[in-house]
N, C-alpha and C positions, 0 to 999 in steps of 0.2 A: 592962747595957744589953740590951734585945731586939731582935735585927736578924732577922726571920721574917714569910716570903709564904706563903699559899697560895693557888695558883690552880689553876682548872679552865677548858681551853678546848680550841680545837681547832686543828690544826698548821695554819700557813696552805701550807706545802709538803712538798715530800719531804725528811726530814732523810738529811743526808751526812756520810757518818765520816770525821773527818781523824784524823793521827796528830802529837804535839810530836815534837820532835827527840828527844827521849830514848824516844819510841815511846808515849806515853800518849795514847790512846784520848780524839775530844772530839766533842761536836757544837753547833752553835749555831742554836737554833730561834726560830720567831717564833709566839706562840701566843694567838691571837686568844680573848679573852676579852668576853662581854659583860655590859654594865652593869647595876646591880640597880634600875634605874627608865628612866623615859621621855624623854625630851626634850621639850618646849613642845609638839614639831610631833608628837609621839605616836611615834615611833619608837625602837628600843631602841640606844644606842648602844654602838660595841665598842672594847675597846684593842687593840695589837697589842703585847704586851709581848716582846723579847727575852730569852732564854731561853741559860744554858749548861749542855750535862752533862757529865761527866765517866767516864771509866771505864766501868765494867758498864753503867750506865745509859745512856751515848750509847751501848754499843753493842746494846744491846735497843733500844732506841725504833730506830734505824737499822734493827736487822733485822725490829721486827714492827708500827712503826707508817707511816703514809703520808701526806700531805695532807688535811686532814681528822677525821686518829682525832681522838678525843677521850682527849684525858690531864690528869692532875692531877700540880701540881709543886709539893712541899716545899720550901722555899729561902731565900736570903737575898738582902737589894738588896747589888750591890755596885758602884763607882762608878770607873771607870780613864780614864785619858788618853792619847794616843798623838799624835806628830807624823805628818802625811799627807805626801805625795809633795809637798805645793805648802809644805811649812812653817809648816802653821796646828796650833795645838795640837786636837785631837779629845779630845771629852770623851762616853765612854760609860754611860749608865745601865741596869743589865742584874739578871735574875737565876741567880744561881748554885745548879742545884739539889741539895739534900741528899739528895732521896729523888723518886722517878715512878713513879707508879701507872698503869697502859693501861686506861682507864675504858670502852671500846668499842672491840668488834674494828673490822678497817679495814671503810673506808665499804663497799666490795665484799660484803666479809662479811655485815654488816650487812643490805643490802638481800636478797642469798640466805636471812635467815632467813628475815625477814618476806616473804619472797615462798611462803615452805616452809610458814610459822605459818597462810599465809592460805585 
């Protein structure tokens, strides 16, 4: 079986390091991806897909990426469930990524080139 994503989008926030009880490094992003066609009304529409990293990875994107950057994520769908505070079963659908590339320094950055380029 092939269980394999790839996307390329941009953070919709500032990713935050948490650490598991055993001290393992994680972050949970949310990475606005858009679609390869238009909608009726002409508009391009986007997903908000959840996102988890692990290790090295959550901790580089924590330290050099921001709201915004644009990164690309290797990974896999993976599918968990949890009970909430009120007793209802929660059902997560997320991806877990294998590998993150930082496809564009932060926005900041960015506009310093082109403001230097011009």
């Amino acid at each position: 079986m092939i269980n394999q994503v790839t996307l390329v989008g941009r953070l919709t926030r500032d990713p935050e390091l948490k650490l598991t009880q055993e001290g393992v490094a994680l972050t949970s992003i949310t990475l606005a991806v858009n679609r390869n066609y238009r909608s009726t009304s002409g508009s391009i529409e986007t997903d908000f897909v959840q996102c988890t990293l692990w290790r090295r990875a959550a901790e580089n994107t924590v330290q050099y990426c921001q709201k915004g950057s644009i990164i690309g994520i290797i990974g896999r769908i993976q599918t968990r469930n949890y009970e909430n505070s009120e007793g209802k079963r929660v059902y997560v659908t997320e991806v877990v990524a294998d590998s993150v590339r930082f496809l564009g320094g932060r926005p900041a950055e960015d506009k310093e080139i082109a403001a230097t380029n011009a």
